[in-house]
VONU-203148 format. One record per residue (C-alpha): x, y, z; residue number from 1; residue in three letters. Coordinates in Angstrom, 3 decimals, padded with zeros to 6 digits. Layout:
+----------+----------+----------+-----+-----+
|        x |        y |        z |   i |  aa |
+----------+----------+----------+-----+-----+
|        X |        Y |        Z | NUM | ALA |
...
+----------+----------+----------+-----+-----+
END
This chain:
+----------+----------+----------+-----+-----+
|        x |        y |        z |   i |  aa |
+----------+----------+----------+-----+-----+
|  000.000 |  000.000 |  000.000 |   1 | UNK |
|  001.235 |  003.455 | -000.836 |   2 | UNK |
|  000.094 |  006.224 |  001.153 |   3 | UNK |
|  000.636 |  010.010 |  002.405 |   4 | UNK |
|  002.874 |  009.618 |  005.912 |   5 | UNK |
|  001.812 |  010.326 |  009.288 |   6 | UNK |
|  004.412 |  012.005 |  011.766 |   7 | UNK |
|  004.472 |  008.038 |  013.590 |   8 | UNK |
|  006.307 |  007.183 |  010.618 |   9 | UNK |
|  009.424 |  009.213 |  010.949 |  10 | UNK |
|  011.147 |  007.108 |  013.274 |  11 | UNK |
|  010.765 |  004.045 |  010.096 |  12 | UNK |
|  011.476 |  006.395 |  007.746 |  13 | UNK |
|  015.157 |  007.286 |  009.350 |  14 | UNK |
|  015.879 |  003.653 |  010.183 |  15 | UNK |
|  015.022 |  002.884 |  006.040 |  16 | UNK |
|  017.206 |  005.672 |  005.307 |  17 | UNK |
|  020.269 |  004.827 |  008.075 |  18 | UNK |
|  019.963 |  001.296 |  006.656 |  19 | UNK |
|  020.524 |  002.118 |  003.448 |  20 | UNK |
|  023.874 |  003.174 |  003.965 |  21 | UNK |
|  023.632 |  005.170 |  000.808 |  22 | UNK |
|  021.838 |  008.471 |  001.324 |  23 | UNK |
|  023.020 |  011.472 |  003.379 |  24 | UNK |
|  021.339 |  011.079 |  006.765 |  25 | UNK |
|  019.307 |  013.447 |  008.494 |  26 | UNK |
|  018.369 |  013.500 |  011.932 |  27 | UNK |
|  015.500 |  011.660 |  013.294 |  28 | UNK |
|  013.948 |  013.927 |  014.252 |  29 | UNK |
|  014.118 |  016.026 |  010.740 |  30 | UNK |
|  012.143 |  012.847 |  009.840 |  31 | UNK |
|  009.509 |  013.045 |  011.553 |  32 | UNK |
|  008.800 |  016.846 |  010.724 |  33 | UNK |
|  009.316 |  015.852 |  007.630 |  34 | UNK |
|  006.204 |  013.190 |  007.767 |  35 | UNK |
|  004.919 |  015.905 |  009.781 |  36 | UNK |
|  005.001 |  019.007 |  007.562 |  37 | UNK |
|  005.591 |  017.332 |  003.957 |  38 | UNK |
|  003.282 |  014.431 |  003.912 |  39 | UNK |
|  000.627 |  016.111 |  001.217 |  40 | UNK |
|  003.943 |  015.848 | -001.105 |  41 | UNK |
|  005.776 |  012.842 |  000.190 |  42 | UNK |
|  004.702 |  008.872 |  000.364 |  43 | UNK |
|  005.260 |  005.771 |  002.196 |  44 | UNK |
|  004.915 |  001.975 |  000.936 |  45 | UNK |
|  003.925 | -000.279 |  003.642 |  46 | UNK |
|  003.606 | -003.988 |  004.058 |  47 | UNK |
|  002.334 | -005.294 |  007.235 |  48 | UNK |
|  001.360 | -001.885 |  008.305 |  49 | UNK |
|  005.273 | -001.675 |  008.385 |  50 | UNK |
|  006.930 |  001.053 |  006.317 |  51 | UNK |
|  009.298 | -000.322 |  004.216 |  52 | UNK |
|  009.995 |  002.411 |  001.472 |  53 | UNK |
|  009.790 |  006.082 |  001.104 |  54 | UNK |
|  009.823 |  009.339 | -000.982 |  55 | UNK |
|  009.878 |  012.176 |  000.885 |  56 | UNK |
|  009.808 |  015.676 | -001.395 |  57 | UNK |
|  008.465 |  019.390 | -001.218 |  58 | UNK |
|  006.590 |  021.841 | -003.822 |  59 | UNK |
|  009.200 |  024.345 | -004.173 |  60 | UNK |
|  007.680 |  028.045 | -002.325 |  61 | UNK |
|  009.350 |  030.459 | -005.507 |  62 | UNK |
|  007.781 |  027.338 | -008.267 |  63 | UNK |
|  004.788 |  025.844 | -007.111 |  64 | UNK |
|  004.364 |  024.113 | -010.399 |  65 | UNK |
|  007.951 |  021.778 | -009.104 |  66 | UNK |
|  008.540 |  019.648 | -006.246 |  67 | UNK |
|  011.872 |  018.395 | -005.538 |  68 | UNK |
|  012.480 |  014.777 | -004.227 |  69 | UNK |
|  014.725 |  014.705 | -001.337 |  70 | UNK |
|  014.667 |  011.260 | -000.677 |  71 | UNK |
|  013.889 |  008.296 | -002.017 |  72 | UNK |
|  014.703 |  004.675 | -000.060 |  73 | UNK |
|  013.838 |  001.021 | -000.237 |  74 | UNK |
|  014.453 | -001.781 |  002.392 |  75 | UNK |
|  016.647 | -004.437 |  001.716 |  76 | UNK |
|  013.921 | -006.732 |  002.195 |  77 | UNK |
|  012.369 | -004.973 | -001.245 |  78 | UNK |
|  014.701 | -004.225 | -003.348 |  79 | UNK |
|  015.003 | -004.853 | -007.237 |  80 | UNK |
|  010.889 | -005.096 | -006.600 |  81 | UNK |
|  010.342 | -002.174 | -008.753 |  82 | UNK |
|  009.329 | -000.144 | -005.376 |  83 | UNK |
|  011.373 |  002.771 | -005.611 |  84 | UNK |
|  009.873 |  003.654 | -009.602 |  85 | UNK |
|  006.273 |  002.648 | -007.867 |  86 | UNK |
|  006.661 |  005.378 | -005.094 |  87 | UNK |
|  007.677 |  008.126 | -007.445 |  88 | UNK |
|  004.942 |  007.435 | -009.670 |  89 | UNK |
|  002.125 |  007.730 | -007.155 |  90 | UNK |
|  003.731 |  010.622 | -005.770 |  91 | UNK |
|  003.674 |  012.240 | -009.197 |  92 | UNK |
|  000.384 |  011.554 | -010.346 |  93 | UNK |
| -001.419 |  013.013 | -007.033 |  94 | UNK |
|  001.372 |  016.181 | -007.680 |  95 | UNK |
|  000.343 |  016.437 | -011.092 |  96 | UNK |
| -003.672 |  016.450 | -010.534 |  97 | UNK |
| -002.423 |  019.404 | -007.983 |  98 | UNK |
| -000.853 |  021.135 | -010.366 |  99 | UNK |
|  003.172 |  020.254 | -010.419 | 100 | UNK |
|  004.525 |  019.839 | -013.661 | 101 | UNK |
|  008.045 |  019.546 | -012.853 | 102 | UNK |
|  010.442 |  016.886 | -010.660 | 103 | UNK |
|  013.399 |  018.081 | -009.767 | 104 | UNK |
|  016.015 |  015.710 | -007.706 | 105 | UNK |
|  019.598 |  016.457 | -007.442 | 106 | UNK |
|  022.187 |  013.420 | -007.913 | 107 | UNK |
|  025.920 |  013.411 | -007.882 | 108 | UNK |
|  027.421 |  011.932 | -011.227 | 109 | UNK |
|  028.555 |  008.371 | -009.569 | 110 | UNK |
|  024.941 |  007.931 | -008.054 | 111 | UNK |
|  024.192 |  005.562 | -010.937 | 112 | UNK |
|  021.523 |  003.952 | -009.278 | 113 | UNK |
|  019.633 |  006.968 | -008.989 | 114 | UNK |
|  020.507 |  008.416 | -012.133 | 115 | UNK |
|  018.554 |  004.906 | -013.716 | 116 | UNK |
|  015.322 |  005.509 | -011.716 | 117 | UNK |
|  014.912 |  009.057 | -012.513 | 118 | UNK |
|  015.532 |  008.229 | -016.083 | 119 | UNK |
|  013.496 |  005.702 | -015.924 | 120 | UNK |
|  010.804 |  007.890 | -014.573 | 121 | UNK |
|  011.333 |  010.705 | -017.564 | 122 | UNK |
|  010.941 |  007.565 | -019.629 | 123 | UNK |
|  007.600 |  006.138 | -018.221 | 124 | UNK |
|  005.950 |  009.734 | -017.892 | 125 | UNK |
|  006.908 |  010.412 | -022.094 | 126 | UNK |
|  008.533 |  013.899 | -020.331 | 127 | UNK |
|  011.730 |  015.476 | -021.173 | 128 | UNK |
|  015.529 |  015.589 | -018.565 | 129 | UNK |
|  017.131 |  018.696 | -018.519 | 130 | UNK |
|  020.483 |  018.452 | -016.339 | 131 | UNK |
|  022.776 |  021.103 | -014.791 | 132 | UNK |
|  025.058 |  021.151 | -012.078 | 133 | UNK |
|  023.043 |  023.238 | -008.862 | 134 | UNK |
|  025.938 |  023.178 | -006.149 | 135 | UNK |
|  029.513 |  021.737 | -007.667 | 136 | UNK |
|  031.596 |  020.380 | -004.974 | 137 | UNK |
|  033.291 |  023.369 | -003.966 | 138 | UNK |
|  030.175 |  024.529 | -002.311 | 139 | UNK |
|  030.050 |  021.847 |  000.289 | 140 | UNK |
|  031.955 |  022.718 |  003.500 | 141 | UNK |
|  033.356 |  019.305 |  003.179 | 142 | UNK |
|  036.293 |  018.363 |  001.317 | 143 | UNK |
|  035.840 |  016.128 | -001.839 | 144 | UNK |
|  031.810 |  016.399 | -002.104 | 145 | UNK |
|  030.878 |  015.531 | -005.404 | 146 | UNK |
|  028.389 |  018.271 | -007.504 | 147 | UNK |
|  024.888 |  017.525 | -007.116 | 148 | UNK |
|  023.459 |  017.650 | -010.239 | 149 | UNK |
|  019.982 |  018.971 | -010.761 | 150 | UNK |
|  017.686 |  016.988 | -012.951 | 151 | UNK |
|  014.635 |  018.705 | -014.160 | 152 | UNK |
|  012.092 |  016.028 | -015.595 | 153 | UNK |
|  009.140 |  017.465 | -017.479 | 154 | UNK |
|  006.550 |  019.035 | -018.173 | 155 | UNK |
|  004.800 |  016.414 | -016.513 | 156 | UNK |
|  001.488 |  014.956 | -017.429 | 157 | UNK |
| -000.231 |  011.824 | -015.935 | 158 | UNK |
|  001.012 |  009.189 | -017.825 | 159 | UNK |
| -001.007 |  006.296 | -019.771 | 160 | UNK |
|  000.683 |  003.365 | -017.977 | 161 | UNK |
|  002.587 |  004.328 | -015.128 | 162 | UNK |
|  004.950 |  001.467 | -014.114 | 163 | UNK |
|  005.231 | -000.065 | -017.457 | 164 | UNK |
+----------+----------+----------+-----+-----+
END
């Protein structure tokens, strides 16, 4: 099942994200405002009332017509299910019906994992991928952070077969 969050889920969410050992983790507690605050623009997947996957995004204040994906995480238990493409796409068709017509997600270049799904996604949803580099590494106050690369996906329109 893939649903909005509740703030109870935050705790699941960080574990999800802490497990994956791949994402840049945030405090617990940033998770659970997140669930909090972001839920209208964020989903959960659940089995056994457990959550076991996540995409946690906002509508951007200055372009309401774009949300940007934060996050987006899998347990181990369901990966290479197809979950993480799943989440994004019933994200994106409740954002589109309210008016987004833009994702945005930023990935550094060796992410290729992520690079694939959001791909994949332009793919699926027939929409264009504009890329550009929104913070290069020298803007990280740690030394040797790759650029995050901003990919723009869109304009977005709900598509004829999502997950296909």
């Amino acid at each position: 099942m893939i649903e909005s969050p509740t703030k109870a889920d935050g705790a699941q969410l960080w574990r999800i994200a802490r497990d994956s050992a791949k994402l840049d983790l945030n405090s617990p507690y940033a998770y659970m405002l997140w669930c909090r605050d972001f839920a209208a623009s964020s989903v959960v997947a659940r089995e056994d009332g457990e959550a076991v996957g996540f995409v946690i995004a906002y509508r951007r204040p200055d372009a309401p017509d774009s949300a940007l994906v934060w996050q987006v995480a899998v347990d181990a238990s369901q990966r290479g299910k197809g979950l993480a493409g799943a989440l994004l796409d019933a994200l994106y068709t409740r954002l589109v019906d309210e008016g987004v017509r833009y994702l945005e997600t930023t990935i550094t270049p060796d992410n290729e994992a992520s690079i694939r799904l959001f791909t994949s996604f332009a793919k699926r949803w027939n929409a264009a991928v504009e890329t550009s580099v929104l913070f290069g590494g020298e803007d990280f106050p740690d030394a040797g952070h790759l650029p995050e690369e901003l990919y723009r996906i869109g304009p977005l329109m709900t598509p004829t077969n999502p997950g296909d």
